[in-house]
N, CA, C and O atoms as a Tinker XYZ file with bonds, in Angstrom:
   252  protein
     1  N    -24.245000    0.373000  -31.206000    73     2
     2  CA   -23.842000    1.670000  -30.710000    64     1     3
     3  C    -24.135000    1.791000  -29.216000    63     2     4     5
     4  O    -23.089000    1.934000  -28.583000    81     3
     5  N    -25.237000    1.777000  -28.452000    73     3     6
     6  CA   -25.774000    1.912000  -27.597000    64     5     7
     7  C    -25.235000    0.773000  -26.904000    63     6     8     9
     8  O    -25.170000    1.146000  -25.732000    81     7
     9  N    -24.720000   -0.666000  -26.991000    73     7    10
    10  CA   -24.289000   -1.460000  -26.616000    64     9    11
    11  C    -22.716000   -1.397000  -25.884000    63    10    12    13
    12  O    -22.172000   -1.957000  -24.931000    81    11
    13  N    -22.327000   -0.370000  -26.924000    73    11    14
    14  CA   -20.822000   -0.089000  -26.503000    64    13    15
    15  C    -20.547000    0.861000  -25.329000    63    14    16    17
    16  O    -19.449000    0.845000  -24.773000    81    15
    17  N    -21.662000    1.797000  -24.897000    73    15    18
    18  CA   -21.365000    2.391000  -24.084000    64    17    19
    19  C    -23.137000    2.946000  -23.643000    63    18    20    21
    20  O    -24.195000    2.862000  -24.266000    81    19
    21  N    -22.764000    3.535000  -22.230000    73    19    22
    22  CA   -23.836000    4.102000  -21.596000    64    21    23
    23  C    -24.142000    5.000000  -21.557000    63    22    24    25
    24  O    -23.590000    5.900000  -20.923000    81    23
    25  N    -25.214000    5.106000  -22.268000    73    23    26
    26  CA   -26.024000    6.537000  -22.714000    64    25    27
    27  C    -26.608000    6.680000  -21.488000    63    26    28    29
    28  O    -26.667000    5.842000  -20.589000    81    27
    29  N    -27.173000    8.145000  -21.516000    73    27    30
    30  CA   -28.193000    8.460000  -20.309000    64    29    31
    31  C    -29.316000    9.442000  -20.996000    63    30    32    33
    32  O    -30.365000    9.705000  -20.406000    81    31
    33  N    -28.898000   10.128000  -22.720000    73    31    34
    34  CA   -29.617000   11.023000  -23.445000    64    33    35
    35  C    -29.151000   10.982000  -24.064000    63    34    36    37
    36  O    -27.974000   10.620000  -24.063000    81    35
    37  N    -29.999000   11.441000  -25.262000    73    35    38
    38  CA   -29.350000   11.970000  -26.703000    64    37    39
    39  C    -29.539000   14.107000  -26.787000    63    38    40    41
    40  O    -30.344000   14.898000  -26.295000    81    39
    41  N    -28.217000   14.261000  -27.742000    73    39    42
    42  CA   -28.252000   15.660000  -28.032000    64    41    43
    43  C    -28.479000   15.922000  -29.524000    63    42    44    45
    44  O    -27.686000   15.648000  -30.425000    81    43
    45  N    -29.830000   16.562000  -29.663000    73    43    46
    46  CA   -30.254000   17.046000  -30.770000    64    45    47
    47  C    -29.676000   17.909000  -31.291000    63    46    48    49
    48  O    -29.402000   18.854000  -30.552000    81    47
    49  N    -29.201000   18.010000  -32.832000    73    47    50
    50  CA   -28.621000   19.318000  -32.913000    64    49    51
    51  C    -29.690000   19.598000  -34.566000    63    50    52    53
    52  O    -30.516000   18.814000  -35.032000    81    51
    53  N    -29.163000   21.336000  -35.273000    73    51    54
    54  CA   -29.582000   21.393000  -36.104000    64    53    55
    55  C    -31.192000   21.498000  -36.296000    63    54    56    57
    56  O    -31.805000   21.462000  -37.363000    81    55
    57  N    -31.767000   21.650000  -34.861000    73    55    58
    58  CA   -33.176000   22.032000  -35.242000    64    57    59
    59  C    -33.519000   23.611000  -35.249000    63    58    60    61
    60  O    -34.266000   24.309000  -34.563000    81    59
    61  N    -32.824000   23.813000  -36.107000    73    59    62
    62  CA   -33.069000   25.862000  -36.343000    64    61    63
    63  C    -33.846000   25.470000  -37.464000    63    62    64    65
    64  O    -34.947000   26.021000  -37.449000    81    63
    65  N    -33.576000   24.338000  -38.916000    73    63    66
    66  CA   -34.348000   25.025000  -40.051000    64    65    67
    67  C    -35.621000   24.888000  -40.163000    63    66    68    69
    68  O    -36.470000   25.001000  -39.278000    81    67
    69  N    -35.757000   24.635000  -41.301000    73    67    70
    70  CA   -37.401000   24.825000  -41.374000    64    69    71
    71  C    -38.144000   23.091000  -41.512000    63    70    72    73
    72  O    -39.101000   22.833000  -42.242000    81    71
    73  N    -37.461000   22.128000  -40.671000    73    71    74
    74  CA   -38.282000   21.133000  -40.316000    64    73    75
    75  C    -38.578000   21.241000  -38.899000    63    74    76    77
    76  O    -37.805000   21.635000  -38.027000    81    75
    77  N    -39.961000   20.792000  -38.738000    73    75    78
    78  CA   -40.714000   20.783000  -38.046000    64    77    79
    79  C    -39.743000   20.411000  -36.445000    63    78    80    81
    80  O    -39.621000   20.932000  -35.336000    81    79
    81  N    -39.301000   19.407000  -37.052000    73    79    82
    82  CA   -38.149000   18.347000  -35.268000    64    81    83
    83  C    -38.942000   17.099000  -35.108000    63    82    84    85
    84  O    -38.719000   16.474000  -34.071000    81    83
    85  N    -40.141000   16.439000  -36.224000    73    83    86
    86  CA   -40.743000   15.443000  -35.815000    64    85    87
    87  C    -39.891000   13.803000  -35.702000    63    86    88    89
    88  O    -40.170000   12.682000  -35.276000    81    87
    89  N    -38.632000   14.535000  -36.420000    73    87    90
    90  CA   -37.544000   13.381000  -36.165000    64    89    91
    91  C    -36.923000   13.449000  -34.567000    63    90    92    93
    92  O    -35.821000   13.001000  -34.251000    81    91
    93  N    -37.690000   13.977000  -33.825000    73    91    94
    94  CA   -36.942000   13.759000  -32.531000    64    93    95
    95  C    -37.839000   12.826000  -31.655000    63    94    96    97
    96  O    -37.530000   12.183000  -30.652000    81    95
    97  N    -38.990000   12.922000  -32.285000    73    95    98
    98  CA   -39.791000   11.371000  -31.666000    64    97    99
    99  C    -39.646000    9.863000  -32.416000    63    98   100   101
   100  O    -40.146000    8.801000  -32.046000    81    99
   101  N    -38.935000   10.081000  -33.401000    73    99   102
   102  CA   -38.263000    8.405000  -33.676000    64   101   103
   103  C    -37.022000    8.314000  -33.305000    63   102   104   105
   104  O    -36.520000    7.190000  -33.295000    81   103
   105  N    -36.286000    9.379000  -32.942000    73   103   106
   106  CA   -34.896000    9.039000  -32.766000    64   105   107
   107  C    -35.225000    8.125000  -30.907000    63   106   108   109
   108  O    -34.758000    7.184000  -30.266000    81   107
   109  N    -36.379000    9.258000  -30.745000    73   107   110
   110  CA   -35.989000    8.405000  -28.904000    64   109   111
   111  C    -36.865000    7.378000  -28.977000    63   110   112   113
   112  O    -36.271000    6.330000  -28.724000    81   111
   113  N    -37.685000    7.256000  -29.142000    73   111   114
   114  CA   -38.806000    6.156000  -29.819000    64   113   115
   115  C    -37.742000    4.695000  -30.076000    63   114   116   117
   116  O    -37.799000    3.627000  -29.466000    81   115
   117  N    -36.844000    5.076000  -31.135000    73   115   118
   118  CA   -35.863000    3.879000  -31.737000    64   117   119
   119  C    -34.519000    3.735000  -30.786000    63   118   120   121
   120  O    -34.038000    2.602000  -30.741000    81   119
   121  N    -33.781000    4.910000  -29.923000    73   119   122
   122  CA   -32.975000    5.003000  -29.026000    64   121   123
   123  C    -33.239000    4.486000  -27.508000    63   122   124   125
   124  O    -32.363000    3.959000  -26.821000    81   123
   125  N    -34.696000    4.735000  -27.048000    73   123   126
   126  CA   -35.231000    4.456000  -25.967000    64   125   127
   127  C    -34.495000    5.214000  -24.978000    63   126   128   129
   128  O    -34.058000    4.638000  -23.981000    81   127
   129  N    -34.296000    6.615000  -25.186000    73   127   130
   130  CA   -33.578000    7.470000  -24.490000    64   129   131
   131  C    -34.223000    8.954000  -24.458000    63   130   132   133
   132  O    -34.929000    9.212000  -25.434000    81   131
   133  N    -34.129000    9.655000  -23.783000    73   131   134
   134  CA   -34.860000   10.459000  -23.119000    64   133   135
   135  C    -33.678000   12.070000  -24.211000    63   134   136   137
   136  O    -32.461000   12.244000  -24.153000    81   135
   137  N    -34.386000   12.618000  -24.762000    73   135   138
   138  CA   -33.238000   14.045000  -25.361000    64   137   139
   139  C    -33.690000   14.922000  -24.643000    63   138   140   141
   140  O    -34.817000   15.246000  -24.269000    81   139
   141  N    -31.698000   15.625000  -24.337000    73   139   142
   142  CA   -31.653000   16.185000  -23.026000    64   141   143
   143  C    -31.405000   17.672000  -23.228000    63   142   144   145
   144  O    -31.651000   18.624000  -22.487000    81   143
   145  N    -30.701000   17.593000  -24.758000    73   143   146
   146  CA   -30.824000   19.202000  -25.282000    64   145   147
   147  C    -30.554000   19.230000  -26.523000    63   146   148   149
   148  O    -29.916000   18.309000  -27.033000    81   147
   149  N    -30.957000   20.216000  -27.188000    73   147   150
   150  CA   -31.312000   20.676000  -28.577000    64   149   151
   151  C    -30.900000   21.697000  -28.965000    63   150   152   153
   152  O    -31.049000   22.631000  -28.177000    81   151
   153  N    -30.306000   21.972000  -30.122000    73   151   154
   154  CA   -29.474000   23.187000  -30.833000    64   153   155
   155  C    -30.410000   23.570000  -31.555000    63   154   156   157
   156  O    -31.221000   22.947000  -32.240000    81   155
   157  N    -30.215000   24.909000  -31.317000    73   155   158
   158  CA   -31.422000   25.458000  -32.049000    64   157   159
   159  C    -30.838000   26.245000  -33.273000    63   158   160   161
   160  O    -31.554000   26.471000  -34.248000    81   159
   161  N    -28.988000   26.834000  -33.196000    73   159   162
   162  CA   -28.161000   27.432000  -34.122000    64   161   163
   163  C    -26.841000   26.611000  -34.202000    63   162   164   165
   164  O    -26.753000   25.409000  -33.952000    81   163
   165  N    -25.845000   27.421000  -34.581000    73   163   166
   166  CA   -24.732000   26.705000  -35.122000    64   165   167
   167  C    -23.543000   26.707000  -34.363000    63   166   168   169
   168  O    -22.501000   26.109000  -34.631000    81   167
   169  N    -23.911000   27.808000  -32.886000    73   167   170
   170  CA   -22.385000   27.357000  -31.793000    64   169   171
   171  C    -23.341000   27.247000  -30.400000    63   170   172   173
   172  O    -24.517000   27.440000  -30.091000    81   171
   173  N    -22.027000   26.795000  -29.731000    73   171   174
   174  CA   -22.627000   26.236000  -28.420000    64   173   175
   175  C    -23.439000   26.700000  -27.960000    63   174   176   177
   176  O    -24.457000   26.041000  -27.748000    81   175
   177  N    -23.358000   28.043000  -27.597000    73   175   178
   178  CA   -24.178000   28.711000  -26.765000    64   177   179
   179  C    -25.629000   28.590000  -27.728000    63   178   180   181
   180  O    -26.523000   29.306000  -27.279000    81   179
   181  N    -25.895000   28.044000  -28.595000    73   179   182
   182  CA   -26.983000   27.975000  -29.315000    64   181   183
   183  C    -27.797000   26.363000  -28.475000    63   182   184   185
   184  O    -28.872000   25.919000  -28.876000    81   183
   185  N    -27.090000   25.797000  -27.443000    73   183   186
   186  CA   -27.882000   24.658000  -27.306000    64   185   187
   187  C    -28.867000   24.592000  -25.857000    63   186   188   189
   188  O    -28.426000   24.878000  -24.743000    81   187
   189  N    -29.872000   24.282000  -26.052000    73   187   190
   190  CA   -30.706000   24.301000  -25.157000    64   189   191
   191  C    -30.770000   23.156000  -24.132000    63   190   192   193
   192  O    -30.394000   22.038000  -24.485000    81   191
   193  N    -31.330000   23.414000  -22.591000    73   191   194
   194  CA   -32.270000   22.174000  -22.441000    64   193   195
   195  C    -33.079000   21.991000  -23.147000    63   194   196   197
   196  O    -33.415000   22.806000  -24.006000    81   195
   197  N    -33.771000   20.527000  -22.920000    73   195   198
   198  CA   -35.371000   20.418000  -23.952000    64   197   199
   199  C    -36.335000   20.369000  -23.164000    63   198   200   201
   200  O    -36.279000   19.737000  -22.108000    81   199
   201  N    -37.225000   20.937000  -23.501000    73   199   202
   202  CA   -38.166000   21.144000  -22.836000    64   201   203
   203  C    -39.483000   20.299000  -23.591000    63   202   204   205
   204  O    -40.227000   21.018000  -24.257000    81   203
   205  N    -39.736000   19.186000  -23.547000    73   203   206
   206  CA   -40.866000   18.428000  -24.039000    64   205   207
   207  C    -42.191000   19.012000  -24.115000    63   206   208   209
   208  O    -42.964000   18.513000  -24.933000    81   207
   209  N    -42.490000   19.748000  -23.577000    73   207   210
   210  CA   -44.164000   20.376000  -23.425000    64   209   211
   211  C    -43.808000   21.688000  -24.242000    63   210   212   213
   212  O    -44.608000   21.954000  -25.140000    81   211
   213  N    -42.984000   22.349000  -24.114000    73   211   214
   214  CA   -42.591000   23.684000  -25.553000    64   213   215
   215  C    -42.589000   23.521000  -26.955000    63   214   216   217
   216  O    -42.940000   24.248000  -27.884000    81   215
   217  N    -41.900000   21.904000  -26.845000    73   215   218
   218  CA   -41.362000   21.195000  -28.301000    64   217   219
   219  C    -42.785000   21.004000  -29.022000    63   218   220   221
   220  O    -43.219000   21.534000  -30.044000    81   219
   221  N    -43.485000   19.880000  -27.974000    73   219   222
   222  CA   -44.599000   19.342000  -28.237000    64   221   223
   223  C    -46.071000   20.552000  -28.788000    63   222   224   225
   224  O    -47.013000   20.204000  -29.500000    81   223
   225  N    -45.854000   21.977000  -28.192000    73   223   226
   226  CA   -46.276000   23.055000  -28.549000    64   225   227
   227  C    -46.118000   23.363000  -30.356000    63   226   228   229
   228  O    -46.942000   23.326000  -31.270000    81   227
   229  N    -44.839000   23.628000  -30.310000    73   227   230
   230  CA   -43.880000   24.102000  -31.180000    64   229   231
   231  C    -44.492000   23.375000  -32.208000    63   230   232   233
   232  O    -45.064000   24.012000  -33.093000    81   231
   233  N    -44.466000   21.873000  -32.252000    73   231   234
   234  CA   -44.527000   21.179000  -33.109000    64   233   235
   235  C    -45.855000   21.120000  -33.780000    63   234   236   237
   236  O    -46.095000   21.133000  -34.987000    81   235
   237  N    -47.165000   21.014000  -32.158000    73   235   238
   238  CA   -47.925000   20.979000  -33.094000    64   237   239
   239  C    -48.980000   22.984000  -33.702000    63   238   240   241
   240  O    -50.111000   23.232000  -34.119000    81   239
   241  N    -48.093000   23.605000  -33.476000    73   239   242
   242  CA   -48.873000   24.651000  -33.394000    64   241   243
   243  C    -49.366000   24.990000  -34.972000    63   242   244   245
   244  O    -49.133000   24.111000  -35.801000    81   243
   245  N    -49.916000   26.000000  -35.343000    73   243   246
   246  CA   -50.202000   26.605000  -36.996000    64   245   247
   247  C    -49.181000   27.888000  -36.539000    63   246   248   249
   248  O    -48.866000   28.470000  -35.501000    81   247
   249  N    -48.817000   27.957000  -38.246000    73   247   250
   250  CA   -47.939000   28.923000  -38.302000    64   249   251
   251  C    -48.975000   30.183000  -38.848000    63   250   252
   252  O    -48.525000   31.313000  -39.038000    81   251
């Protein structure tokens, strides 16, 4: 995949439900690519930059 063409990021989508997003550190982990924005709902205007230090919050906080 990555062979065929030149990535520069990946776009996360689908992180509104109720998983955590800890699949967004193997996707770049296994991609070796930096994610550049993240959907947080189901239309465009639902997609974010990412913000790594919010995520990294987010992720590890108590609910």
């Amino acid at each position: 995949f990555k062979e065929t063409m030149d990535f520069t990021g990946v776009v996360l989508t689908k992180l509104d439900g109720t998983a955590k997003g800890g699949v967004v550190i193997g996707i770049t982990d296994e991609m070796k690519l930096p994610v550049r924005y993240i959907g947080i709902g189901e239309k465009v205007g639902d997609l974010r930059a990412f913000d790594a230090a919010a995520f990294a919050d987010a992720l590890l906080a108590d609910e």
